[in-house]
C-alpha positions as CSV (number, residue, x, y, z in Angstrom):
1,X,221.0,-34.2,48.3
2,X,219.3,-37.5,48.2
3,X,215.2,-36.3,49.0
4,X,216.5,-32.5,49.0
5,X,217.1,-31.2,45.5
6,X,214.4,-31.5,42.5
7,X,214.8,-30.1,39.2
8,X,212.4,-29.6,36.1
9,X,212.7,-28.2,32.5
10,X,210.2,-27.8,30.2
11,X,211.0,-26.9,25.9
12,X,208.5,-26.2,23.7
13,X,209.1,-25.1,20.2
14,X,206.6,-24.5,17.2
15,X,207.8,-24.2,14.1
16,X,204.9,-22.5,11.0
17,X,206.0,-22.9,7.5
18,X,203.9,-21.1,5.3
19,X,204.2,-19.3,1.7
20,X,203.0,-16.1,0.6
21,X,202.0,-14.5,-2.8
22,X,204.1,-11.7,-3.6
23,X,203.1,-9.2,-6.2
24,X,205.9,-6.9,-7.4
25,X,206.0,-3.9,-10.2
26,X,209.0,-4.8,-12.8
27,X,210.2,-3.2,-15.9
28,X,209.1,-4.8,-19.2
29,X,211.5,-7.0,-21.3
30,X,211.4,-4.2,-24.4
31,X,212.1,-1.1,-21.7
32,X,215.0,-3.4,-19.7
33,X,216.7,-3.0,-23.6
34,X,216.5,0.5,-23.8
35,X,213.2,0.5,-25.5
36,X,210.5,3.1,-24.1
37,X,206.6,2.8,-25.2
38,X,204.5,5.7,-24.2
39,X,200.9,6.5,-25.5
40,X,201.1,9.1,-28.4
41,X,198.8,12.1,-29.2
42,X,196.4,10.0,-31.1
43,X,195.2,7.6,-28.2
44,X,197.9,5.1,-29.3
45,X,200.8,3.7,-28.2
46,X,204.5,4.4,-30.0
47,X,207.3,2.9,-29.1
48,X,210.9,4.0,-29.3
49,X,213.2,1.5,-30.9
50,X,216.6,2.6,-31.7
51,X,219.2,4.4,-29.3
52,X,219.0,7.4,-31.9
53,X,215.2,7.7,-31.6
54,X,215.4,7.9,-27.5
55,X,218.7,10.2,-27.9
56,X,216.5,12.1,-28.9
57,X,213.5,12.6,-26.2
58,X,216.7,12.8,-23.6
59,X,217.9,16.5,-22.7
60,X,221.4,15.7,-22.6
61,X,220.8,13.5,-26.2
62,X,222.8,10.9,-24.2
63,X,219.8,7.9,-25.1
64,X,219.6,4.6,-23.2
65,X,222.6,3.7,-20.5
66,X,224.2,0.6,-20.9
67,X,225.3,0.4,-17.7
68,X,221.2,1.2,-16.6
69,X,220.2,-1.4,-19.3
70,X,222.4,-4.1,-17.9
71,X,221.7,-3.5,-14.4
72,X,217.6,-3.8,-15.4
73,X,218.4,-6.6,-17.4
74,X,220.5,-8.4,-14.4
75,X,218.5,-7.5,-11.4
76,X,214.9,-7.8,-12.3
77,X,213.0,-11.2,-13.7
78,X,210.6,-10.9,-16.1
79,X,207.1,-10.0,-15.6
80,X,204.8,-12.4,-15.6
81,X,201.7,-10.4,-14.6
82,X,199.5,-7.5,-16.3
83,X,197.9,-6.9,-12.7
84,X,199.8,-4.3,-11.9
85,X,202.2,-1.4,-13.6
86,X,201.6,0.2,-16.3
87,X,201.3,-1.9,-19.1
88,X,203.8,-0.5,-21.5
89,X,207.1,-0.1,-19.7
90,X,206.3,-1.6,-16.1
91,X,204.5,-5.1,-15.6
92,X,203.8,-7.8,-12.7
93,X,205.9,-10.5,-10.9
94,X,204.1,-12.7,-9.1
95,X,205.6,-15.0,-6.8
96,X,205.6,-17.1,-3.7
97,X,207.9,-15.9,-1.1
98,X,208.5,-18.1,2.3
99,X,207.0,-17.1,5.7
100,X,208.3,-18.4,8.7
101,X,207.5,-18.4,12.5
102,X,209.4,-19.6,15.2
103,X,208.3,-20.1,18.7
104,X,210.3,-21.2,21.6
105,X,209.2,-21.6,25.2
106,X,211.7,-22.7,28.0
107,X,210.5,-22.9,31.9
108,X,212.8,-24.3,34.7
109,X,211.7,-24.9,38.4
110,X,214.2,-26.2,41.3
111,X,212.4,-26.9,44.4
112,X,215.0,-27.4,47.8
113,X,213.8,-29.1,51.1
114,X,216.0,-27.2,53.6
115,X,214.2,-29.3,56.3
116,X,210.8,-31.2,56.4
117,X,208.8,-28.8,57.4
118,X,211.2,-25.7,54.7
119,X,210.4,-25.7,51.3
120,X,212.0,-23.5,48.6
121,X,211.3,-22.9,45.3
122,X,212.1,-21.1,41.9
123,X,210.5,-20.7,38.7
124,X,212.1,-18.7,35.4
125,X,210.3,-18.7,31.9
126,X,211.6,-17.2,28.5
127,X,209.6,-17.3,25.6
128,X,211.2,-16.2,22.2
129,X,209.5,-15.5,19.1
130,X,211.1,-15.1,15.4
131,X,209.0,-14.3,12.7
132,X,209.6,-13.7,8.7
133,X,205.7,-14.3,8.0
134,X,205.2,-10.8,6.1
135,X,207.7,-11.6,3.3
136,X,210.9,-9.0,3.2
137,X,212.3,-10.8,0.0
138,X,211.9,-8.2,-3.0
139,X,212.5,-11.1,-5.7
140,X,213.1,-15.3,-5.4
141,X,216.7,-15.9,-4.0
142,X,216.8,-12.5,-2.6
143,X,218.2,-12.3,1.5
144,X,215.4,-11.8,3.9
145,X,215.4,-7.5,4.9
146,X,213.3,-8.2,7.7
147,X,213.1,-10.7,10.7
148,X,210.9,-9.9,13.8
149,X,211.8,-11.2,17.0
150,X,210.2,-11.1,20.3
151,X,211.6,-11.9,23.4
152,X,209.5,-11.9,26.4
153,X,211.8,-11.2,28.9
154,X,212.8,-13.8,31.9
155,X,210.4,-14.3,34.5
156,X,211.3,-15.4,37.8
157,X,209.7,-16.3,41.2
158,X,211.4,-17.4,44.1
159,X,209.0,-18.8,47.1
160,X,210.1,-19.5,50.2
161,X,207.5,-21.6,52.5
162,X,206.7,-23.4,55.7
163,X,204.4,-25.9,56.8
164,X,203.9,-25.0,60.7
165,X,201.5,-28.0,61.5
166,X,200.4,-30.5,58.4
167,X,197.1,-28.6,58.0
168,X,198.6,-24.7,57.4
169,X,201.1,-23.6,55.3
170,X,203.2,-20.0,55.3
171,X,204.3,-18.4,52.0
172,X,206.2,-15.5,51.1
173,X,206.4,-15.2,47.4
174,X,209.3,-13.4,45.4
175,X,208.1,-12.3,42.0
176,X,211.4,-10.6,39.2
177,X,210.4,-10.2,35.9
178,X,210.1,-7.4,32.5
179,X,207.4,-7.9,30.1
């Protein structure tokens, strides 16, 4: 094998850590406990305190949920932006959510000397590509929803040549590959 057999591998990996600012619409502290503001008939806003109070406004004169109340309470943080909602019973969480790309290129070539004058060669590539960039996390500590990932599928070329006389060469390439 001495003189006959070569091989080669190639890795090359990129890795992009980035953040992005995450803007998402959240219920106020006073309407996660059961309170609900609305804007009266005179311009103003009112805002309905007790569990009597909204009772009233329901059509089954049920009122507030607790179980909805605890779920609000439990499940979203508290607003911390005016920029978007409504401003009396939805507000703004702002946050930075982590993006991440991953890129990862692998090539292999084997050459073979059958004799001096027989050469033969392959080549495969792979390139794989993982990307969280546009953020899929509704709140902080929230699984990621979403992960892209691209595989550009193998490539492979297989090239059998000859050198008749040290000045010409014969070739007869083999190409297999999906894009």
């Amino acid at each position: 094998m001495k003189d006959k057999f070569f091989f080669f591998f190639d890795y090359n990996a990129r890795r992009n850590a980035t953040s992005n600012e995450v803007t998402q619409t959240v219920p106020t502290t006073t309407f996660a406990s059961g309170q609900i503001t609305y804007v009266n008939t005179s311009g103003g806003t009112s805002t309905l305190t007790t569990t009597a109070q909204v009772a009233a406004l329901d059509p089954l004169g049920i009122g507030p949920a607790t179980a909805l109340t605890s779920f609000l309470q439990g499940r979203y943080p508290a607003p911390n932006s005016t920029a978007v909602g409504d401003g009396l019973n939805t507000a703004g969480f702002v946050f930075d959510s982590p993006g991440n790309q991953s890129l990862n290129d692998y090539v292999v070539k084997l050459d073979y000397n059958l004799t001096s004058k027989m050469k033969v060669y392959a080549r495969g590539s792979l390139v794989r590509e993982t990307d969280d960039e546009n953020p899929s996390t509704q709140f902080p500590g929230d699984p990621l929803t979403f992960i892209f990932t691209t595989i550009a599928m193998p490539m492979c070329s297989v090239i059998p040549g000859r050198s008749a006389t040290p000045r010409s060469t014969s070739l007869c390439t083999v190409r297999i590959g999906r894009w």
